[in-house]
Structures are given as C-alpha cells and as structure tokens.
PASE-921870 format. One record per residue: y, z, x of N, C-alpha, C, CB in turn; residue in one letter. Coordinates in Angstrom, 2 decimals. Glycine has a CB too. Layout:
REM PASE-921870
        nv        nw        nu       cav       caw       cau        cv        cw        cu       cbv       cbw       cbu   code
         Y         Z         X         Y         Z         X         Y         Z         X         Y         Z         X      A
...
***
This chain:
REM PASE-921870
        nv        nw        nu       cav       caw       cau        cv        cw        cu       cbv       cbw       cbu   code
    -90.73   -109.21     11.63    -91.77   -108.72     10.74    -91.33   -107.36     10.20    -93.16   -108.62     11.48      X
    -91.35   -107.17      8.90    -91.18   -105.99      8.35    -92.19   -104.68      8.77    -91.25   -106.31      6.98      X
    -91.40   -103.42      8.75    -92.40   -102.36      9.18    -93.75   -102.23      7.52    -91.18   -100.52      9.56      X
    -94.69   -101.61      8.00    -95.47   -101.66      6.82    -95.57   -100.02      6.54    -96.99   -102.51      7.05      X
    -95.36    -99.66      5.28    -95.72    -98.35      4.38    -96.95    -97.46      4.94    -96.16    -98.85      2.81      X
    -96.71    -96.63      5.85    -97.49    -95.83      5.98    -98.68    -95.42      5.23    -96.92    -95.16      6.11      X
    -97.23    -95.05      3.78    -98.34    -94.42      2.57    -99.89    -95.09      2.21    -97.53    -94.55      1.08      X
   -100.09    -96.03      2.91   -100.76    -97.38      2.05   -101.96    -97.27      3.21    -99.63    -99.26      1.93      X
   -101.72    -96.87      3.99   -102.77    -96.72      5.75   -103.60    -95.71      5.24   -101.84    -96.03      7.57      X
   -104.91    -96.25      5.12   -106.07    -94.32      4.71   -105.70    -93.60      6.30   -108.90    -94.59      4.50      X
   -106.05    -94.56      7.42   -105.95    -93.73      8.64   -104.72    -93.11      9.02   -106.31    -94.44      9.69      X
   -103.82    -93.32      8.59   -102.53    -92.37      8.92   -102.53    -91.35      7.64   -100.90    -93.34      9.03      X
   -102.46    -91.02      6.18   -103.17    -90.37      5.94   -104.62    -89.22      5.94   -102.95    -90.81      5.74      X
   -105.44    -89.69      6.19   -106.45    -88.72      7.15   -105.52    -88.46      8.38   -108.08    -89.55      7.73      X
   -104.99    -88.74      8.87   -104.66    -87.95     10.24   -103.93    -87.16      9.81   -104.03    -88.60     11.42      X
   -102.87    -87.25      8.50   -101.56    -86.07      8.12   -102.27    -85.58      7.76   -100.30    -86.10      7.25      X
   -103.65    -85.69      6.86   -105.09    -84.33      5.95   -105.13    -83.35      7.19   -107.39    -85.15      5.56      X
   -106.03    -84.02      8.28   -106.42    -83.50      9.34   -105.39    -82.65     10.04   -106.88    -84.46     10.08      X
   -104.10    -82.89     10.51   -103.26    -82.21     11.03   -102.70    -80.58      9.84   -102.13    -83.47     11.38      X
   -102.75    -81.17      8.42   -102.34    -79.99      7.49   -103.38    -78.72      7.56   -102.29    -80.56      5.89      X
   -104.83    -79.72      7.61   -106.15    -78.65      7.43   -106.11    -77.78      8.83   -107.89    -79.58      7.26      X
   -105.78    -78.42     10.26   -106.25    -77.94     11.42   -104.64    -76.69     11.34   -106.52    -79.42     12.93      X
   -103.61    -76.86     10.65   -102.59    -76.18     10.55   -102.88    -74.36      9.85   -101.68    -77.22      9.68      X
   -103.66    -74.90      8.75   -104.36    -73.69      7.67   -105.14    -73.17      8.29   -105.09    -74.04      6.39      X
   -106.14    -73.90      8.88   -107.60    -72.90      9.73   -107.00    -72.20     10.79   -109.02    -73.91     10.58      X
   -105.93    -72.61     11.30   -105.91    -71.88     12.30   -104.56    -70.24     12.05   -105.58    -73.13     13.56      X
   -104.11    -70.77     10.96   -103.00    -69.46     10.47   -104.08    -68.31      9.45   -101.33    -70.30      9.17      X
   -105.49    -69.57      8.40   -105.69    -68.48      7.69   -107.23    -68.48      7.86   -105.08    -68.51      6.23      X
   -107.38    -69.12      8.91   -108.95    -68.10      8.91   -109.58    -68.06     10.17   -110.26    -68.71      7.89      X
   -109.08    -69.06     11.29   -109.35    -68.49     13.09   -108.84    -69.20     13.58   -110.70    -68.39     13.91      X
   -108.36    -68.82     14.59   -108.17    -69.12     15.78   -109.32    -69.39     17.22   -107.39    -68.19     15.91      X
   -110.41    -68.42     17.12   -111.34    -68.76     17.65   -112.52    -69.25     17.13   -111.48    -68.05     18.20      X
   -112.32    -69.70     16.29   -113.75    -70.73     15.71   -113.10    -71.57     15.16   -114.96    -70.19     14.59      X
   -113.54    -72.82     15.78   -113.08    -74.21     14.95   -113.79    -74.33     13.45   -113.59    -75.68     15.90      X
   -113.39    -75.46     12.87   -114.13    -75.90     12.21   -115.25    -76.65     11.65   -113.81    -75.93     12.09      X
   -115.68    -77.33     13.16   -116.92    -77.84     13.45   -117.65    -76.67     13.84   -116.92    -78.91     14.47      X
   -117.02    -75.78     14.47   -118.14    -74.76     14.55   -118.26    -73.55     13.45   -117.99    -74.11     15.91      X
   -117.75    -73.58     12.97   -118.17    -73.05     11.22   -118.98    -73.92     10.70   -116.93    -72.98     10.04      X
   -118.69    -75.01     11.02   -119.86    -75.53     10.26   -120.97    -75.64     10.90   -119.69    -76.70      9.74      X
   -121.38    -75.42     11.61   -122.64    -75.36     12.59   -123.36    -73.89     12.23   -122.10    -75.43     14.40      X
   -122.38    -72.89     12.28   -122.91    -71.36     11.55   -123.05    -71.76     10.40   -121.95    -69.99     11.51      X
   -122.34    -72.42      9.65   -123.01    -72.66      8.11   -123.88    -72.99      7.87   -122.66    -73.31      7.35      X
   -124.25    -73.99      8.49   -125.85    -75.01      8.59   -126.72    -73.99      8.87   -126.08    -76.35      9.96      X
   -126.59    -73.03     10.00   -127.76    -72.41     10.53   -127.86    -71.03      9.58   -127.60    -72.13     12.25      X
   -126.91    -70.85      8.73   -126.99    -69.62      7.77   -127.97    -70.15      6.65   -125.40    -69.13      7.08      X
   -127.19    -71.79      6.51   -128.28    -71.88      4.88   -129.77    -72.41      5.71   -127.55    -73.59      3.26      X
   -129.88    -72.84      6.99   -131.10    -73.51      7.30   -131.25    -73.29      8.65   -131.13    -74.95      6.96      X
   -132.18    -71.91      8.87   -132.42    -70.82     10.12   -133.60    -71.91     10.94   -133.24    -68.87      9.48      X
   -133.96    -71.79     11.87   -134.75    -72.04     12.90   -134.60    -73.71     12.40   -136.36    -71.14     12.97      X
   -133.82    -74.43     12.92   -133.70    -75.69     12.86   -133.26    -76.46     14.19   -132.87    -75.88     11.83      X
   -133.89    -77.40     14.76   -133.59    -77.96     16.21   -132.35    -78.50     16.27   -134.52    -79.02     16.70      X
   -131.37    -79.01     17.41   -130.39    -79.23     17.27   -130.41    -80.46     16.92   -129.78    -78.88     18.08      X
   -131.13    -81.32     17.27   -131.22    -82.83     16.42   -131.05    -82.55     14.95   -132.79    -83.69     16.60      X
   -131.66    -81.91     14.10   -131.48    -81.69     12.52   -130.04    -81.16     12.11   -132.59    -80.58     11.97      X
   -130.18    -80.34     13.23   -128.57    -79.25     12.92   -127.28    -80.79     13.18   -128.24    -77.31     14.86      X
   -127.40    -81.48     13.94   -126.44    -82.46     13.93   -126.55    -83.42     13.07   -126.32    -82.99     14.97      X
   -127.82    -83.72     11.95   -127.61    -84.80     10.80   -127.27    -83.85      9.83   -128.93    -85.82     10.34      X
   -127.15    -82.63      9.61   -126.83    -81.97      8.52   -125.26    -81.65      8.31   -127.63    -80.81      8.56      X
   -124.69    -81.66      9.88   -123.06    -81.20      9.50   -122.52    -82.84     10.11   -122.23    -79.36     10.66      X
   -123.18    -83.72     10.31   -122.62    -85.13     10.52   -121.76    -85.10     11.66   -121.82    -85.69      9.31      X
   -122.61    -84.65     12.98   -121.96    -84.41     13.98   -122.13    -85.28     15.33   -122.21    -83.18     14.14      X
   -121.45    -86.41     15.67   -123.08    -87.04     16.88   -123.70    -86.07     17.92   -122.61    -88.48     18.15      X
   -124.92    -86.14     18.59   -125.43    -85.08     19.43   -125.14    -84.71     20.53   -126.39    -85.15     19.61      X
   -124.15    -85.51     21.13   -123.48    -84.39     22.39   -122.52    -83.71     22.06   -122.89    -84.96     23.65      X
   -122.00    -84.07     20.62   -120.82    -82.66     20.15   -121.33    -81.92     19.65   -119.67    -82.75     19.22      X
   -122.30    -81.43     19.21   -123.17    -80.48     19.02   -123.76    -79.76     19.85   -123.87    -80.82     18.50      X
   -124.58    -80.59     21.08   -124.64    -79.79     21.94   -123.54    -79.10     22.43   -125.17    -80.28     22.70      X
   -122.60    -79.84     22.38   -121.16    -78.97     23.15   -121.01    -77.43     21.95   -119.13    -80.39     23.03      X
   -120.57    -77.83     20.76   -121.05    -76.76     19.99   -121.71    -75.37     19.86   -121.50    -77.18     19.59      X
   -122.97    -75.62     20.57   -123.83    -74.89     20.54   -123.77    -73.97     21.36   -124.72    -75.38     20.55      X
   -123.49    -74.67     22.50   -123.61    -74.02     23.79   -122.07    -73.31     24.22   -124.15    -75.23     24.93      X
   -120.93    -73.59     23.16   -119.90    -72.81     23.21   -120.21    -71.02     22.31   -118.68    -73.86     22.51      X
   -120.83    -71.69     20.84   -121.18    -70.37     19.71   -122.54    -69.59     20.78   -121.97    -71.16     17.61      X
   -123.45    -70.44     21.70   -124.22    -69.38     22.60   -123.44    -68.88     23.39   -125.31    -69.80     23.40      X
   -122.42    -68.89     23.95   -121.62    -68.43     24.97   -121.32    -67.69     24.62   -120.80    -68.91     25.48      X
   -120.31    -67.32     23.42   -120.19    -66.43     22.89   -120.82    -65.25     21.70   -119.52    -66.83     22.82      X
   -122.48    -65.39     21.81   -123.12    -64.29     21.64   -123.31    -64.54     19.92   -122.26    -62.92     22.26      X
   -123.24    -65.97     19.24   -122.88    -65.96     17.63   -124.89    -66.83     17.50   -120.76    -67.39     16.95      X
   -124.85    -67.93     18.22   -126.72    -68.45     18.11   -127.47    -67.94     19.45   -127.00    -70.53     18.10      X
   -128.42    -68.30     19.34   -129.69    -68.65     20.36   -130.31    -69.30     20.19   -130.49    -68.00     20.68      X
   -131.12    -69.91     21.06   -132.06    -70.48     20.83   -133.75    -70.13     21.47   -131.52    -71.56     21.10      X
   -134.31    -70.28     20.40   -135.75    -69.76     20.42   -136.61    -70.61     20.60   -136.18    -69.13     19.36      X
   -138.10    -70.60     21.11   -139.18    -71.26     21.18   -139.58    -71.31     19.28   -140.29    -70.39     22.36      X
   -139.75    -71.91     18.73   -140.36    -72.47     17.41   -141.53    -71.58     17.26   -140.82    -74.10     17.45      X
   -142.21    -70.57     16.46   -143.37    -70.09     16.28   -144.25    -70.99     15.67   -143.30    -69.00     15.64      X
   -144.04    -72.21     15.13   -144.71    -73.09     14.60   -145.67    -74.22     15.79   -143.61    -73.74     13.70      X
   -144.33    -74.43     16.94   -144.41    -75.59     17.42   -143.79    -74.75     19.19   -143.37    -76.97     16.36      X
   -144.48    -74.32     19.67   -144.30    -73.39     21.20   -143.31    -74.85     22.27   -146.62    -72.84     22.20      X
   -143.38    -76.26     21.70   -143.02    -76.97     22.88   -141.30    -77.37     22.25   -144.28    -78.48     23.26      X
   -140.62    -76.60     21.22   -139.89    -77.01     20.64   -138.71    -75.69     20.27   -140.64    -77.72     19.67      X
   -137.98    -75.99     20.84   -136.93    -74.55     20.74   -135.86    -75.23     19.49   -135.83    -74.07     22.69      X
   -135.78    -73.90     18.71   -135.00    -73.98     17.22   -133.50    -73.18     17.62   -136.04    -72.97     15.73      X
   -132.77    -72.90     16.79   -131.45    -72.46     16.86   -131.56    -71.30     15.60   -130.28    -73.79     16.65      X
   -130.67    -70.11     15.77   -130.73    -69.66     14.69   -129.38    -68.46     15.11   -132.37    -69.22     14.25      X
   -128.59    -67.91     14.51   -127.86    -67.35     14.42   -127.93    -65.72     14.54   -127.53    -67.86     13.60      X
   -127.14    -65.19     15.44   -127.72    -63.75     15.86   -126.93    -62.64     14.70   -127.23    -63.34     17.75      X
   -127.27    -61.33     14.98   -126.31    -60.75     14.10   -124.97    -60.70     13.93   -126.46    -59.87     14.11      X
   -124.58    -60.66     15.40   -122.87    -61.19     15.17   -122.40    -62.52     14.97   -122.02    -60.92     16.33      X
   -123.47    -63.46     14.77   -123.14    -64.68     14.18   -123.10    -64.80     12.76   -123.94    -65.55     14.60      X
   -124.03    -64.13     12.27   -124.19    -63.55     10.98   -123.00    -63.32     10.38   -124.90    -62.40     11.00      X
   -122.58    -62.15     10.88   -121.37    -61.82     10.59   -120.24    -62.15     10.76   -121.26    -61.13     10.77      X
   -119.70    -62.71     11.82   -119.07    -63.87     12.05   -118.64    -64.96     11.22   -119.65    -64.31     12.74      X
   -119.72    -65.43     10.61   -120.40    -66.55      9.04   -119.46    -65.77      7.91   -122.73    -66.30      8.46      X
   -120.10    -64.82      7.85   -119.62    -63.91      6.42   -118.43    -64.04      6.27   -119.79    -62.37      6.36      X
   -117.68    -63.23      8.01   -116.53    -62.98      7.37   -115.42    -64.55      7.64   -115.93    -61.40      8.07      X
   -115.96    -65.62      7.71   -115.01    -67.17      7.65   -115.54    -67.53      6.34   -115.34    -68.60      9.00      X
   -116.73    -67.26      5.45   -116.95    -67.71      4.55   -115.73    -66.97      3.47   -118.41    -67.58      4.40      X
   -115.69    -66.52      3.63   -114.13    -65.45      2.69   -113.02    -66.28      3.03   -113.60    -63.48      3.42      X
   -112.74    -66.64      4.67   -111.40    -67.40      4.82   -111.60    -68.65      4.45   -110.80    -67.43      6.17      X
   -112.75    -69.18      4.80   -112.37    -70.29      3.86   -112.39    -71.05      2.96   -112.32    -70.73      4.00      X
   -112.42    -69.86      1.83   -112.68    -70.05      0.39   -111.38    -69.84     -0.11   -113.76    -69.11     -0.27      X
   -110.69    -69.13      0.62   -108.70    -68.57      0.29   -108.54    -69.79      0.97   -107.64    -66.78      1.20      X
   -108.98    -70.56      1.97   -108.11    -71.26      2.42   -108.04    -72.66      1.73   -108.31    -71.27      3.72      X
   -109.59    -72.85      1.36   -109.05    -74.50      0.22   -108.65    -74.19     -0.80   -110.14    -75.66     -0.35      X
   -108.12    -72.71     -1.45   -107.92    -72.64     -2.56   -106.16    -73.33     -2.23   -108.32    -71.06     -3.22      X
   -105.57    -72.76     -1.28   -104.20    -73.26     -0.66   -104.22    -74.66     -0.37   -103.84    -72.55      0.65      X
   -104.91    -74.83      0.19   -105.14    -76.21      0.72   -105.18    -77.33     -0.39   -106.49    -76.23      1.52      X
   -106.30    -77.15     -1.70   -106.27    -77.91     -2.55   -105.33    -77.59     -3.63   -107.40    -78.06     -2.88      X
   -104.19    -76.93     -3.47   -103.70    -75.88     -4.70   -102.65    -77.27     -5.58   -102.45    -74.02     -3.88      X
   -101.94    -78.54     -4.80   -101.25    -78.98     -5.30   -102.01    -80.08     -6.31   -100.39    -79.26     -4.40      X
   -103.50    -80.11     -6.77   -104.23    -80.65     -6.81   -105.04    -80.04     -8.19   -104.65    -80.72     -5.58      X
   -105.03    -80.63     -9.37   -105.63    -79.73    -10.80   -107.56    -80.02    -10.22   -105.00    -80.89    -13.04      X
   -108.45    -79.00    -11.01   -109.68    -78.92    -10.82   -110.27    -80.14    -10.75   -110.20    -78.20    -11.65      X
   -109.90    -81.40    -11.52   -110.57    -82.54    -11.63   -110.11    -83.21    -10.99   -110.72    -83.05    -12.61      X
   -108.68    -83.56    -10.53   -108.12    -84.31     -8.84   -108.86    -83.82     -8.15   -106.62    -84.05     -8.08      X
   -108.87    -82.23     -7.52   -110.27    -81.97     -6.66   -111.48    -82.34     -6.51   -110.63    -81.13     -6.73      X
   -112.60    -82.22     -7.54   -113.58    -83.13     -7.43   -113.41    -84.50     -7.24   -114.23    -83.02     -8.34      X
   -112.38    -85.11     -7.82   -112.24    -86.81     -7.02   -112.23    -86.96     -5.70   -110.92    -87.59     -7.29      X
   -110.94    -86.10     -5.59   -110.60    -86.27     -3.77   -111.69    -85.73     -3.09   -109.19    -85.37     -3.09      X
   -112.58    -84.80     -3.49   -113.64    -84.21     -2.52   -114.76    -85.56     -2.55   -114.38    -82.49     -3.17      X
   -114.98    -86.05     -3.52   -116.30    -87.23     -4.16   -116.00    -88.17     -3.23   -116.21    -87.99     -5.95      X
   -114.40    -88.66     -3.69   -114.35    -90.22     -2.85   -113.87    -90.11     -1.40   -113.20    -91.37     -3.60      X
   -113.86    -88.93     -1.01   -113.73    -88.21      0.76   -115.23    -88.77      1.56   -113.76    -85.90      0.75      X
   -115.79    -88.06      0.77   -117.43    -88.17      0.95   -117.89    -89.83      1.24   -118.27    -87.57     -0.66      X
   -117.16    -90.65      0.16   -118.36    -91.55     -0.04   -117.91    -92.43      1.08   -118.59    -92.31     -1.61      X
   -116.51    -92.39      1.42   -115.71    -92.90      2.34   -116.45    -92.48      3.85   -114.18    -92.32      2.07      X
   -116.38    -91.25      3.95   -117.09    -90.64      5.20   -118.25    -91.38      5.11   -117.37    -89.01      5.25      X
   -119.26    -90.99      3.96   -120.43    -91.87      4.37   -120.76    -93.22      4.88   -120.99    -91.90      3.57      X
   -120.11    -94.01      3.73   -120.10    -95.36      4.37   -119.27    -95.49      6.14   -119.21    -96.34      3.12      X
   -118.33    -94.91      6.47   -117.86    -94.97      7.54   -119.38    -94.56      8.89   -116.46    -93.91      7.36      X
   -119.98    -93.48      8.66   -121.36    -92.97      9.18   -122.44    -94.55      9.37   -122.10    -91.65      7.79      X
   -122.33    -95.03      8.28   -123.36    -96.02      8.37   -122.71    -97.59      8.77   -124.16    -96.00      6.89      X
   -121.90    -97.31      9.15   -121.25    -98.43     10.24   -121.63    -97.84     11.08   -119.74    -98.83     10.44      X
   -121.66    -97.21     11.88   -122.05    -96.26     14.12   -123.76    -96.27     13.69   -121.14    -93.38     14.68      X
   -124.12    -96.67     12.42   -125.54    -96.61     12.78   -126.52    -97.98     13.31   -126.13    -96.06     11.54      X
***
C-alpha cells in the first residue's frame, strides 16, 4: 500500500498549526500563561462575575479543564471566586487586579503575535482561514454533544 500525503490529513495539519502557535506563545508572549488560560482571563475581562459553567461554553472548554484552569489562575493570585450578589447560593469568577493586568499586558502579546503568526497570509486568506477554522471547530463541538 502506498504511503498517503500528509498534506491532504486536516488532523496532521492542525497538529503542525498547533505545534507552530504553542512555538510563538511561548517565545512571544508567555511562558507562564497558556493559552487556554488567556483565554479564560479574556472571557472574564469581557464578561466579569460569570459561573464557571458559562465561563466554559464561552471559551469552548469541557468543565473539568476549566476547573483545572481556574484553580491554577486562583493559585496564582490572577481570579477568585465570589458569592454572586444577585444569587448568595452561587459563586461567580472574576478577575483580580493582577489578573487585570496580567490580561492587559498578553492582550499586546498577542496581537504582535498573530500578526507573525498570520503574516504569510494576505487580509482576506485571514478571514477565510479564521471563518472556516471556526466552522470546522464548531461542527466538530456538536459531535461530543
């Protein structure tokens, strides 16, 4: 049997994406914050006092990696979690000041960093590859459901 073309595999592709991106985050914008957990400060920057069930349909995370998440960025002093002033039986998440800041200053890295990342790529290849990333991810989401 002949070997088959890599090029032609989405999943060996996503894995060379994944290996290039996890290569960049970690030369140009941390070493100690992943990128699931940027995105978890992101979520909780644009959408403060939110439970961790919500916080995990918003960055498309399942809920024990989130909890794992959480309880790494609480460890290190970036969320907390609070009793709900709305709802006393329901503790929310929300981001402290050095999480805050924390946020700020990765939101800078990684705005230099997809500029590198997407650079071999003209403005309108970008919106494709970002569109049909998405729709791919999605439908992939609604298969585990």
């Amino acid at each position: 049997m002949a070997a088959v073309d890599l090029s032609t595999h989405p999943g060996h592709l996503a894995r060379r994406l994944q290996q290039a991106h996890t290569l960049l985050w970690t030369t140009m914008v941390s070493e100690e914050t992943t990128s699931p957990q940027f995105a978890v400060l992101n979520t909780l920057a644009e959408k403060p006092d939110i439970d961790q069930r919500t916080l995990s349909e918003h960055v498309h995370l399942d809920r024990s990696t989130i909890a794992d998440l959480v309880a790494r960025l609480g460890r290190r002093g970036l969320l907390e979690r609070v009793r709900d002033p709305h709802d006393g039986r329901r503790n929310v998440l929300k981001l402290t000041d050095e999480g805050a800041a924390v946020h700020r200053k990765l939101v800078t890295r990684t705005t230099r960093m997809n500029r590198v990342f997407l650079a071999p790529l003209d403005e309108g290849e970008r919106e494709t590859l970002l569109r049909l990333i998405g729709r791919v991810a999605d439908a992939a989401e609604e298969l585990r459901e």
